[in-house]
Structure formats: C-alpha cells, structure tokens
C-alpha positions as CSV (number, residue, x, y, z in Angstrom):
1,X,-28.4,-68.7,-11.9
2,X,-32.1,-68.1,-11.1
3,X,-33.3,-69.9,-13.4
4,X,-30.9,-73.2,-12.5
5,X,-32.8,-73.1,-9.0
6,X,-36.2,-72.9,-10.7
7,X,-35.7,-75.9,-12.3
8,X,-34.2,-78.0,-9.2
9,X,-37.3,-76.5,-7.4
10,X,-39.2,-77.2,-9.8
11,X,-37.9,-81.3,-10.1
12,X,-38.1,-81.5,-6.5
13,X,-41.7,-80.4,-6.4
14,X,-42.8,-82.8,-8.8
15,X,-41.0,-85.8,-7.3
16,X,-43.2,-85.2,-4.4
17,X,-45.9,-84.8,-6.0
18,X,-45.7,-88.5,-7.7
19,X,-44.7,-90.0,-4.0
20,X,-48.2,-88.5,-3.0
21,X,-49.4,-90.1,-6.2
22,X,-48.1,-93.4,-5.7
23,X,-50.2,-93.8,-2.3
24,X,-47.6,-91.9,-0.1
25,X,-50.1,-89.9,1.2
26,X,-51.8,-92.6,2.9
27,X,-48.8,-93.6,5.1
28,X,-47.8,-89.7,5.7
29,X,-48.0,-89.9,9.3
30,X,-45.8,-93.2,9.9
31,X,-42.9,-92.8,7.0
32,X,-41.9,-89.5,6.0
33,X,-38.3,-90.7,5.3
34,X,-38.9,-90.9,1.5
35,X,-39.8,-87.0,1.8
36,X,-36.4,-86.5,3.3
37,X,-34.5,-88.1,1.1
38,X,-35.9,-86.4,-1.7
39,X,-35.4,-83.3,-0.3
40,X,-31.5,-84.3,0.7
41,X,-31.3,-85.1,-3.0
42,X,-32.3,-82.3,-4.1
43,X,-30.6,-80.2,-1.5
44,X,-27.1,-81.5,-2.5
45,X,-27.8,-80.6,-6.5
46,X,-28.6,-77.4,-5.0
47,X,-25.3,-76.9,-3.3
48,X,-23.2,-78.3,-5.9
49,X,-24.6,-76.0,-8.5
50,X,-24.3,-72.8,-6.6
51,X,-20.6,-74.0,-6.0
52,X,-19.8,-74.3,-9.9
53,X,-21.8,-70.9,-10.5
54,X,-19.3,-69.1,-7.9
55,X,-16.4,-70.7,-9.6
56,X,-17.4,-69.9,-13.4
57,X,-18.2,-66.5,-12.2
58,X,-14.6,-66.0,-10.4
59,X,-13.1,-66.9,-13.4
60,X,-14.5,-64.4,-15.4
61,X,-14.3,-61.6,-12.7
62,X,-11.4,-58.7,-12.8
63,X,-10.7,-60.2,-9.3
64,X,-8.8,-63.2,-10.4
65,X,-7.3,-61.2,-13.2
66,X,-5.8,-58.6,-10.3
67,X,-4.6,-61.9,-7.8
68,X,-2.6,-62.7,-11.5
69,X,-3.7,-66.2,-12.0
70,X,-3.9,-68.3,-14.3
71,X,-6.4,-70.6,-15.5
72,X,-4.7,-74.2,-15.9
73,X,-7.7,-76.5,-15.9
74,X,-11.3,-76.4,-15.7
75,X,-13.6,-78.9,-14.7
76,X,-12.0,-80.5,-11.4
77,X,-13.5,-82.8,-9.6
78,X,-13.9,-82.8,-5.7
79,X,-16.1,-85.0,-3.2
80,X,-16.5,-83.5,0.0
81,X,-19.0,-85.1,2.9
82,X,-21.4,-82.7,4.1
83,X,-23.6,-83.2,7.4
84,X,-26.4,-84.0,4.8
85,X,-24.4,-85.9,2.8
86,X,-22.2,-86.2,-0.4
87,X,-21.2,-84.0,-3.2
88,X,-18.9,-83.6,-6.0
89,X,-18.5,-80.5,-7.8
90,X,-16.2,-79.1,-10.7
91,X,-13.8,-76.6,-10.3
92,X,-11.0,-74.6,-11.7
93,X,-7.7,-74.5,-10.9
94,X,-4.9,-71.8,-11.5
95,X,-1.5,-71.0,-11.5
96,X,-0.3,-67.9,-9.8
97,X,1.7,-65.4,-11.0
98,X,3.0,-64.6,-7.9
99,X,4.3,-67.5,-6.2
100,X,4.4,-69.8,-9.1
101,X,1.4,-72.5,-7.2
102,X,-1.5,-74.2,-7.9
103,X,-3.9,-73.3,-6.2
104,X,-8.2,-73.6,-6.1
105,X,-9.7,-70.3,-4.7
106,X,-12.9,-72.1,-4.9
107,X,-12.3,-74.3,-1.7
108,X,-11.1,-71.4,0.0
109,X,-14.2,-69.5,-1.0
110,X,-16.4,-72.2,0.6
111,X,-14.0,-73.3,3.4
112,X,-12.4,-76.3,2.1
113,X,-8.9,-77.1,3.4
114,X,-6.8,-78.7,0.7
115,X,-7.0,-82.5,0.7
116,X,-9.8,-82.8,3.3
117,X,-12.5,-84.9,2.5
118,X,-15.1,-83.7,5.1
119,X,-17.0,-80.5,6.1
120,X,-15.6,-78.7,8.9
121,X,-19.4,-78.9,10.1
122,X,-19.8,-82.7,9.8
123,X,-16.1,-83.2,11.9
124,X,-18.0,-81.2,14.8
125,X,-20.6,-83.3,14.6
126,X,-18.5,-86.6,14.9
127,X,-16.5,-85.0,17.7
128,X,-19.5,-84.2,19.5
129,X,-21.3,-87.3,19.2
130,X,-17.7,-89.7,20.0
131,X,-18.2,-88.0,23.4
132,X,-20.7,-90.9,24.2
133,X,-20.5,-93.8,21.9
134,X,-18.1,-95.3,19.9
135,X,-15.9,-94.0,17.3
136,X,-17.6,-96.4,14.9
137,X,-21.1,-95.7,16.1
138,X,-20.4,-91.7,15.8
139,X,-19.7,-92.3,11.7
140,X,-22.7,-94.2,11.6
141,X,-25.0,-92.0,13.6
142,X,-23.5,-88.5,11.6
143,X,-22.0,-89.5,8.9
144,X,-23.8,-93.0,7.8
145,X,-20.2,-95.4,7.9
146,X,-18.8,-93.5,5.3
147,X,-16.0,-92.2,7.6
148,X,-14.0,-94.5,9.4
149,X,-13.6,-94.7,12.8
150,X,-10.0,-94.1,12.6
151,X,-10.9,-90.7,10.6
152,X,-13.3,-89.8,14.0
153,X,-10.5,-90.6,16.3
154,X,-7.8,-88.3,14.0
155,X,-10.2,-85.5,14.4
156,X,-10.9,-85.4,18.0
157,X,-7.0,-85.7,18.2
158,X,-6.7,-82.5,16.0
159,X,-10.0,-80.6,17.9
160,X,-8.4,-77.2,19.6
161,X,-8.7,-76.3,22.9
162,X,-11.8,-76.8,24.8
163,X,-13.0,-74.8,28.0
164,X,-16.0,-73.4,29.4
165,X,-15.7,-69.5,29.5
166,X,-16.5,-68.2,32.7
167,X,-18.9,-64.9,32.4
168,X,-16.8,-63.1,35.0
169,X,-19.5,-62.4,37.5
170,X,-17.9,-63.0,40.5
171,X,-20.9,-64.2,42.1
172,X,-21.4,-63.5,45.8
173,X,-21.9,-67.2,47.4
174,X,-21.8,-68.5,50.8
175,X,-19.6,-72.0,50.1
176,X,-18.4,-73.9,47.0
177,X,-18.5,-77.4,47.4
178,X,-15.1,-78.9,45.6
179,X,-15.8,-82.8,44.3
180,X,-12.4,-84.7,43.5
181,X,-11.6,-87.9,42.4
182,X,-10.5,-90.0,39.7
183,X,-10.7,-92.4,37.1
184,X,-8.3,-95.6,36.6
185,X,-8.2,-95.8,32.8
186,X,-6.4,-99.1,31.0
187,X,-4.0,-98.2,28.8
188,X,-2.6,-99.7,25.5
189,X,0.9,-100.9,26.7
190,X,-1.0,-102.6,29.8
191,X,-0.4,-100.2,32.3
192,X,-2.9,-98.3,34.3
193,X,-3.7,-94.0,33.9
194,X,-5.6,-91.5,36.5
195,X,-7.7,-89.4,35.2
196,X,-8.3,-86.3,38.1
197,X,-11.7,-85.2,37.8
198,X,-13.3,-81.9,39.7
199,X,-16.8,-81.1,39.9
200,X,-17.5,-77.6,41.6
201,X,-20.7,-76.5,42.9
202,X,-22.7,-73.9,44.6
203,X,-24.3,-76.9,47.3
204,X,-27.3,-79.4,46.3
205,X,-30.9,-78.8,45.7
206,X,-34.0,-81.4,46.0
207,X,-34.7,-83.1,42.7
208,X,-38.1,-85.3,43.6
209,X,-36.5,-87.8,46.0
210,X,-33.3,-87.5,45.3
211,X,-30.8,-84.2,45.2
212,X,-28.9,-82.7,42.5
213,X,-26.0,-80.3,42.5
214,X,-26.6,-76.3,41.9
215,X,-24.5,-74.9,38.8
216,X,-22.0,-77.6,38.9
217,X,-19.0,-77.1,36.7
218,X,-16.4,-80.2,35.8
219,X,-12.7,-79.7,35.8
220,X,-9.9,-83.0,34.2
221,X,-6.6,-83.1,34.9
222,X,-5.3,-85.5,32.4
223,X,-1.5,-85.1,32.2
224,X,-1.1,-82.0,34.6
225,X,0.9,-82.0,37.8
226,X,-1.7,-81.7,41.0
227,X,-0.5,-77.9,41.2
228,X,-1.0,-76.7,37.7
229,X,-4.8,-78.4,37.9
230,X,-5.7,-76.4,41.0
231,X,-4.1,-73.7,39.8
232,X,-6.4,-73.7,36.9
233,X,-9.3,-74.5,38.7
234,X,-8.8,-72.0,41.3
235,X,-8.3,-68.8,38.2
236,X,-11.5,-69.7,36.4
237,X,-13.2,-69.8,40.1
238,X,-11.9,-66.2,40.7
239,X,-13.3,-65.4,37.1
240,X,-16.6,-66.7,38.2
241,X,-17.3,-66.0,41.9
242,X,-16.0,-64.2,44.8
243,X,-14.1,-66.7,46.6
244,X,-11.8,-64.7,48.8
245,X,-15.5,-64.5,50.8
246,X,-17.1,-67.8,50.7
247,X,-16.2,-71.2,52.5
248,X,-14.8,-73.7,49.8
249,X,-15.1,-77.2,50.9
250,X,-12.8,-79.6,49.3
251,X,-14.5,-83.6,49.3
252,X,-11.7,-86.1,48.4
253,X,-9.9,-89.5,49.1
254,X,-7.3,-87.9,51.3
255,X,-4.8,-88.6,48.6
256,X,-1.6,-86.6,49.0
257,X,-2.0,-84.7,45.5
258,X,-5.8,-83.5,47.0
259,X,-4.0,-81.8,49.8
260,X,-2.2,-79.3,47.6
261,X,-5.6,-77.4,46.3
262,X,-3.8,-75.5,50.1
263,X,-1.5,-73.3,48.1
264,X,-4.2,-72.8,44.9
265,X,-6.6,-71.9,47.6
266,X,-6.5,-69.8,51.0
267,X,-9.6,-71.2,52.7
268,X,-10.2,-74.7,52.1
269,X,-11.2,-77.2,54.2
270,X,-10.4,-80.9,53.6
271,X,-13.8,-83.0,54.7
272,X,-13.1,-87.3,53.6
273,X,-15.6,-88.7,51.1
274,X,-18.4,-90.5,52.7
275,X,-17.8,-93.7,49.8
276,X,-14.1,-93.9,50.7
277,X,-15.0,-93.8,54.5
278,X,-17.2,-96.8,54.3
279,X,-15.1,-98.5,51.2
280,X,-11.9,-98.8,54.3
281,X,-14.4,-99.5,57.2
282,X,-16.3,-102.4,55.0
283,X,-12.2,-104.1,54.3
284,X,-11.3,-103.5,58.1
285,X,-14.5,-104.8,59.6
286,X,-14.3,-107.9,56.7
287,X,-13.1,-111.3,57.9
288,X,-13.1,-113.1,61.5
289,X,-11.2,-110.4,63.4
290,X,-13.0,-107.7,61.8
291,X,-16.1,-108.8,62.9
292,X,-15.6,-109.2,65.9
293,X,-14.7,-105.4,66.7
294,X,-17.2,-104.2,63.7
295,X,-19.5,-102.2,66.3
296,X,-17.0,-101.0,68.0
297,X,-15.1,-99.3,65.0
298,X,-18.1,-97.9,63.5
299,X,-18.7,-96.5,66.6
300,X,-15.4,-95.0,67.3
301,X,-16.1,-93.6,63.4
302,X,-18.8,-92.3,63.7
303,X,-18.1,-90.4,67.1
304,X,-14.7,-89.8,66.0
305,X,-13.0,-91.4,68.8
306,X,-9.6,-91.1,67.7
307,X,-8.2,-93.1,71.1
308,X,-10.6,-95.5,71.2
309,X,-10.2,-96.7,67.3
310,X,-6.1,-96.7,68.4
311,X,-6.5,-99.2,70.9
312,X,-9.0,-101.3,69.0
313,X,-6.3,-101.4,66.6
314,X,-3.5,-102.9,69.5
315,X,-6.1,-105.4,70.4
316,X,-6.8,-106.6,66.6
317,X,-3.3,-106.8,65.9
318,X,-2.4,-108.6,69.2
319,X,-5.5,-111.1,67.9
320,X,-4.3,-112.1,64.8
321,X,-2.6,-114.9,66.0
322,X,-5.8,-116.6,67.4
323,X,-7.2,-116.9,63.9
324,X,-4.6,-117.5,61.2
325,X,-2.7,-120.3,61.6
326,X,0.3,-119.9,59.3
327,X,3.2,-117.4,59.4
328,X,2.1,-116.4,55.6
329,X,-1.2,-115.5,56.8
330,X,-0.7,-113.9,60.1
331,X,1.9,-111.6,58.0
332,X,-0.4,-110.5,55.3
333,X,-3.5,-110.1,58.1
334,X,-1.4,-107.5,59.9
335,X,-0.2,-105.6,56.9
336,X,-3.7,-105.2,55.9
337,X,-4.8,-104.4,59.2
338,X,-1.8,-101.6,59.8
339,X,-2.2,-100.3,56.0
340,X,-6.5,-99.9,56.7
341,X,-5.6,-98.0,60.0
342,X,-2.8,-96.0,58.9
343,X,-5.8,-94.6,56.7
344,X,-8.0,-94.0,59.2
345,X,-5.1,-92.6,61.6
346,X,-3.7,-89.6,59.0
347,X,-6.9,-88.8,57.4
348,X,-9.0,-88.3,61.0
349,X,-9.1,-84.9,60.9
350,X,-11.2,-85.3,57.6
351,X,-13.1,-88.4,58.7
352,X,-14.3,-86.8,61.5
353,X,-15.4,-83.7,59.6
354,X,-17.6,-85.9,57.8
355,X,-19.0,-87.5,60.2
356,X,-18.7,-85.1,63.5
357,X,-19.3,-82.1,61.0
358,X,-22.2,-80.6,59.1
359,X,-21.4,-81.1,55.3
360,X,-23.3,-82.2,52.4
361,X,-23.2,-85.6,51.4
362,X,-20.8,-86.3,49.0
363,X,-20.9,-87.6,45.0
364,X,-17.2,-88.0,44.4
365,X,-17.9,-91.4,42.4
366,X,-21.2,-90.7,41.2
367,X,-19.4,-87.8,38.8
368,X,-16.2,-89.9,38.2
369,X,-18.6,-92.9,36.9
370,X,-21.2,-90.2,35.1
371,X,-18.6,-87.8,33.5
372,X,-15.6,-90.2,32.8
373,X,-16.0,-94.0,33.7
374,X,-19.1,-94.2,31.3
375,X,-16.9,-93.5,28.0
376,X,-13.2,-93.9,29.6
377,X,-13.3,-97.3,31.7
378,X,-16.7,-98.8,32.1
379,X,-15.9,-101.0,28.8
380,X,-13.0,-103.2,27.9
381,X,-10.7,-101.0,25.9
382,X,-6.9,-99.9,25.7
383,X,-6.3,-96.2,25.1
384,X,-3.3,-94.4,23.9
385,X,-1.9,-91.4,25.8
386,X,-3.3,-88.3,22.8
387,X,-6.9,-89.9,22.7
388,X,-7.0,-90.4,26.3
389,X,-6.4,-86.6,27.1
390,X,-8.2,-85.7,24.3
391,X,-11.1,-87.2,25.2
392,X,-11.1,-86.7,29.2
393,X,-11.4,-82.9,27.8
394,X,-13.8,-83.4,25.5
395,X,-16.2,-85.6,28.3
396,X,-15.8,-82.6,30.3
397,X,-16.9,-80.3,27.7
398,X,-20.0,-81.7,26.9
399,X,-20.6,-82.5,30.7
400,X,-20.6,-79.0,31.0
401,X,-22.9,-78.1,28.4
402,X,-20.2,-77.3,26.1
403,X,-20.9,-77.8,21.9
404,X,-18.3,-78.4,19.4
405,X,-18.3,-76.1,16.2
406,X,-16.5,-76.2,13.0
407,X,-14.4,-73.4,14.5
408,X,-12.5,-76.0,16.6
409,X,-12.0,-78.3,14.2
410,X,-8.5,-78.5,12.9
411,X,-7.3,-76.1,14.9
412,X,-4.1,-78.7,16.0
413,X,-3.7,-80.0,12.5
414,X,-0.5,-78.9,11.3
415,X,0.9,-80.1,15.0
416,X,0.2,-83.4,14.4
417,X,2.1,-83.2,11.0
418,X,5.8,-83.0,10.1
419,X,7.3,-83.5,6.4
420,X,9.8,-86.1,6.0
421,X,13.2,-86.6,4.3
422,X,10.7,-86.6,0.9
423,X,8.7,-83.7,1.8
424,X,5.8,-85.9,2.7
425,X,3.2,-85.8,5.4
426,X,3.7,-87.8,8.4
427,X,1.7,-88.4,11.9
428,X,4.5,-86.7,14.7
429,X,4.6,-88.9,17.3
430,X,1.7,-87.8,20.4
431,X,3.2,-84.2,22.0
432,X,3.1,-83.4,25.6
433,X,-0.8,-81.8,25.8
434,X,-1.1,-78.7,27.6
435,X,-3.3,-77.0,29.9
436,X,-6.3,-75.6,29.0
437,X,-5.4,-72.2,27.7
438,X,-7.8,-70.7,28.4
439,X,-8.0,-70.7,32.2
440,X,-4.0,-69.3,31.9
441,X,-5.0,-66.5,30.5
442,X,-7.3,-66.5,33.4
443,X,-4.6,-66.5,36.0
444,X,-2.3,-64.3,34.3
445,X,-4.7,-61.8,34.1
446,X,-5.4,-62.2,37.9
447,X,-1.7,-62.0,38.6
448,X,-1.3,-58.9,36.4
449,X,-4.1,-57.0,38.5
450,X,-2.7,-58.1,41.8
451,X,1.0,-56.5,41.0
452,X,-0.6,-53.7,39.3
453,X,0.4,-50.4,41.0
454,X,2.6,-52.4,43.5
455,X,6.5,-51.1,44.3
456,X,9.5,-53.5,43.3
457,X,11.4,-54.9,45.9
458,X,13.2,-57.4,43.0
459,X,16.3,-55.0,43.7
460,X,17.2,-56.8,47.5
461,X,17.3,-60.2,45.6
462,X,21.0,-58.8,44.2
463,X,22.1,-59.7,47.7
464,X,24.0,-63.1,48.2
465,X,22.0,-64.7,50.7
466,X,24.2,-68.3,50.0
467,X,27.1,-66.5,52.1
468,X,26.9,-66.9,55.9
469,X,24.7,-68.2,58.1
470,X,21.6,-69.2,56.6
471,X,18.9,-68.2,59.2
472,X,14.7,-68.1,59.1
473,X,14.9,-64.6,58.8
474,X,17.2,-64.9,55.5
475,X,14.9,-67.4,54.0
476,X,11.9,-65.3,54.6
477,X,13.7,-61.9,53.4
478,X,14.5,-63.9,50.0
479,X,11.4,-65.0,49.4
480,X,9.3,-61.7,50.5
481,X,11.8,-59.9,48.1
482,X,10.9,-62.3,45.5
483,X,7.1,-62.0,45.6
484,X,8.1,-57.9,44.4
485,X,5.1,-56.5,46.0
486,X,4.0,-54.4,49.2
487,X,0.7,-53.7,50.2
C-alpha cells in the first residue's frame, strides 16, 4: 500500500514540476488553477486506490469469513461524486450466509448508501449553498452541473430536522424584543402561502450610522397553527434566557394570529409596527378627501387622540359625496375609508404604544425581505407545499448561523419513499411537515420540571360536571382539576 502512494506522490510531483518547466512559474501569482487541478487529479487516484486496498484486504480477512459471506464477484464498478470531484472504484460483492443478500460492505465501510450517486458531504454542500441561489446555480457552484437541479431540490426535501440548539443559559436580560411578520409566497397551483417569520432579540446596538440587532435569533412557522409556533418559540426562549423576569415586547401587524403569543407568553406587550402604521396612514391620507384631513390624522396619530381620529372619520365619510360622483364610487370610497379606520380603531392600543410609548424602532420587513423574501418571493417562481417548508427552515438555519453536515443528509429518505404493487421505489406524495423537534423536546422537558414533585388532583375530574347547573365556579373547578398541580 505504501508503496502505491509513493508512486501517486511521486507522479504528482513530477507533473508539477513540468508545469513549472513549461513557463508556469512565470504566471504563478495570477493562475494557480492548473496546480489545483493537478492536485484534484491526483487526489481522486489517491482515494480510489485506498478504497480498492480496503476492499481486497476485507476480502482476505477472518472478518468476512466470520460475517459468512461469500464472494460472488470482484471487480464492481461504482461512481460516486465527491465535493472534489468524481471517482470510480472496483469492489466486491458477496452473498451472505445469513440472510441469503447481496450485499457490498465496502460502501458501508466508507459510507455509501446503496444506489446513491453522491457523497453525503457534497449533498451538504448543495443544501447549504440552495439556501441563496438557485437550485441550478448550487450544482454549478459545488458540484460543477453534474447534478441536476432536480437532484438539489430532492435532497433538501430529504435534509432532517434543522434547529438552532439553545446553550441553556438562561440569560439574565432586561427585555426581548419579539419581530413578527410574514412572507406572501406564490405557489404552484396559483394560490398564495404565508410564511410567519420571528426574529428575537436582546434590543439594538449602533453599527456606524445605522443600528443592528443584539443576538438576534429567527423563528418560521411554515405550516404550524399560530399556537404551536409560539409555543415553540416561547420553550427554546425558556432554554435560553430567563423570561419569567424580563419585559418581552412583541412588534407585529396586529393580525389576529400575533395576539395569541398571550397564552405562549405571560408578559407580553403588543406595540404596532412602525411600517404598517405609515403603510394604513399613506392609503387613508391618499386621494382628494384624504388630503384634505392628512394633518389632522397624523396628528391625532401621533398624539394618539383616539376621539379626535373618530370624528375625523364621521366628517370624511359624511364628505364622500362632495367628491365622487357615481354611486359605484362613493360605495367603494367608504368601504375603504371604514376598512382603513376600523384598523386604526382596534389596533390603538398598539399604535399608540408606538407612537406615545418608548420602544425601539421596528424591522418587521427589513427581516421578512432579508431572511425569506430574498430566496422565497423576491423572484418570479411557483413553489410546491414540501420545498416551500423545507426551505423556509433551511433560510432560517443559515440566517442563524446554522451549517448543514453530511449528518443531516438523508435523514427523511425512506419517508419520502414507499414500494409499490412491484416492490419498486416510488416518491409518496408531500407529508404533513412537523415542528421542529427539537424545540418539543424543549417544552416537554419544561413541562416535566414544572409538575415534578407536584400532588394530583386528576382524581376530582371523575366528577360529572355535564349534570346540573353549569356555573363559573364549575368551569373553573374542571379546569383547575385538570391542570393536576398545586403549588
């Protein structure tokens, strides 16, 4: 075996050598790609004979002899694609004893699945890098073209789980500033997808002349109902800081869905985005009428004069009809006026924290258009429901310094698969995706600790509280009982 690498060595010394020879020196500084190739070259003959010398030597150990197989063939040929590039190498392959199979302990040695074309470590690599360009320009940049584009996009479909760990500090912070939003994605089918996105952080800093966030930390709720994606936001949160104790600040929309973070967390306090406040002022100040009381409603905005921005709205409604002239557009005037000020009108409470109140300035879109718009939405393109959630997590990975390894490739493989009525391989149809595991496990664990040592009152729930008169104090009994702790 030593004396196979001396030679490659050996070749690959002396093929340098003559580049030098042949005036390469000269240009040493400017092109040193023919030095790489030649060592790539080399590299890969490297590789594939260390692979053959592990497979000639396993067939003649007393290893293979004990596992009972049987050699059935030597000299195998397999191409796999490597980060550096390609090789084929012979193998052997044997029958077992045993179970009566083929099978190649070879690829297992070196970590070959059976029929898979590409290294584990070149799939990470094309995951990673399809995180901000194109499936196409991914195999090009890591892989160059051999892989399809449709091969990138199976892969990031079959990627496991991926999550941020938190380190389980429990930092000791004064507020946590809650960013949410999200993304209108086009689908295939023509329809129209949200995208929640979340971006926590410990408050803003000064970056030169502009500010940046402290520790941020991104959160995507592709396919999860509003209450499982705060639940799992607020559990890794609990992980990582102490946030029974610190003032959490929730910047949104005022969309109904941003209102239940309430029951994921105790102390929250709802503050409107400053884009979305100026977004509704800009349409309700647009036009002939909204011109006219455009002072007016910025001022009652920005002094958070409820009254006075109720009666502007009487006076704008009652002066419609001075400047549309048709039934059609006097109608569609006043539902745009009511539909603007019904926003203003339930969200006040949050406007005028904004405004009235001493909070940050918010980024809400700034993150939706860094994290997810950039790959998701900027560009013209349909996705299906499995890539879309797939890649929503894996823009949030990266965003948060996250870096794919061969370890998560594959790891949903087989769930993609199912045998058919001839026992062969076929794509399943796109499953339901899950939560991110990982921040379950989080919560569970919290919920574990919290009941731990607590008495079970689970016995009063054997009562039929359905009989009778259903009264507050029933309700409240039945749902205490339920809870099965006392403090």
């Amino acid at each position: 075996m030593r004396s196979i690498l001396t030679q490659i060595a050996t070749k690959m010394v002396e093929k340098i050598l003559d580049y030098f020879g042949e005036g390469g020196l000269a240009d040493i500084c400017s092109n040193t790609k023919p030095l790489v190739d030649i060592s790539t070259e080399f590299v890969l003959e490297l590789v594939t004979k260390i692979i053959e010398q592990v497979d000639a030597d396993f067939c003649d150990s007393k290893l293979r002899k004990d596992m009972k197989l049987l050699v059935q063939q030597k000299g195998v040929k397999r191409t796999v694609l490597l980060p550096m590039g390609e090789i084929q190498f012979a193998r052997t392959v044997y029958k077992s004893k045993e179970t009566d199979e083929y099978v190649y302990p070879i690829d297992a040695i070196i970590g070959l699945e059976e029929r898979e074309r590409l290294s584990k470590e070149l799939c990470a690599r094309l995951i990673q890098g399809a995180a901000d360009r194109s499936y196409e320009k991914s195999s090009k940049d890591f892989a160059s073209g051999k892989v399809t584009k449709q091969t990138v996009k199976n892969k990031i479909e079959e990627v496991g789980e991926l999550a941020v760990k938190s380190d389980g500090k429990h930092k000791k912070v004064a507020k946590l500033d809650i960013y949410a939003d999200e993304d209108h994605v086009a689908m295939q089918d023509g329809s129209n997808k949200q995208v929640p996105l979340v971006v926590v952080s410990e408050g803003k800093e000064a970056d030169g002349e502009r500010q940046k966030l402290i520790n941020p930390i991104a959160f995507q709720g592709c396919d999860m109902s509003p209450e499982t994606f705060f639940d799992g936001i607020s559990a890794y949160l609990r992980e990582e800081y102490d946030i029974d104790n610190c003032k959490i600040v929730l910047h949104s929309d005022g969309a109904k869905r941003m209102k239940k973070a309430s029951n994921s967390f105790m102390n929250v306090t709802y503050v409107m985005d400053e884009f979305h406040i100026k977004k509704h002022l800009k349409s309700l100040c647009a036009g002939e009428i909204g011109r006219k009381y455009a002072l007016a409603l910025r001022t009652c905005v920005e002094c958070g004069n409820k009254e006075g921005m109720i009666d502007i709205k009487a006076k704008m409604m009652a002066d419609v009809e001075n400047y549309e002239k048709t039934e059609e557009k006097i109608k569609k005037t006043k539902a745009k006026l009511r539909e603007e000020f019904t926003y203003f009108i339930n969200n006040w409470e949050t406007i005028e924290q904004r405004e009235c109140g001493n909070e940050t300035g918010s980024c809400t879109e700034a993150q939706v258009s860094h994290i997810l718009s950039e790959r998701l939405s900027r560009n013209p393109m349909g996705w299906g429901k499995l890539g879309l959630n797939r890649m929503a997590m894996l823009r949030v990975y990266v965003c948060n310094g996250g870096k794919v390894s061969s370890k998560d490739v594959g790891k949903r493989r087989n769930e993609n698969f199912e045998l058919d009525s001839k026992n062969r391989r076929r794509r399943k149809a796109p499953p339901i995706p899950k939560v991110v595991e990982l921040y379950q496990e989080y919560a569970q664990n919290q919920i574990g600790k919290i009941f731990d040592g607590k008495y079970d009152w689970s016995v009063f729930e054997k009562e039929d509280n359905t009989k009778g008169k259903v009264t507050g104090l029933k309700v409240l009994m039945k749902a205490y009982c339920k809870a099965k702790v006392v403090s």
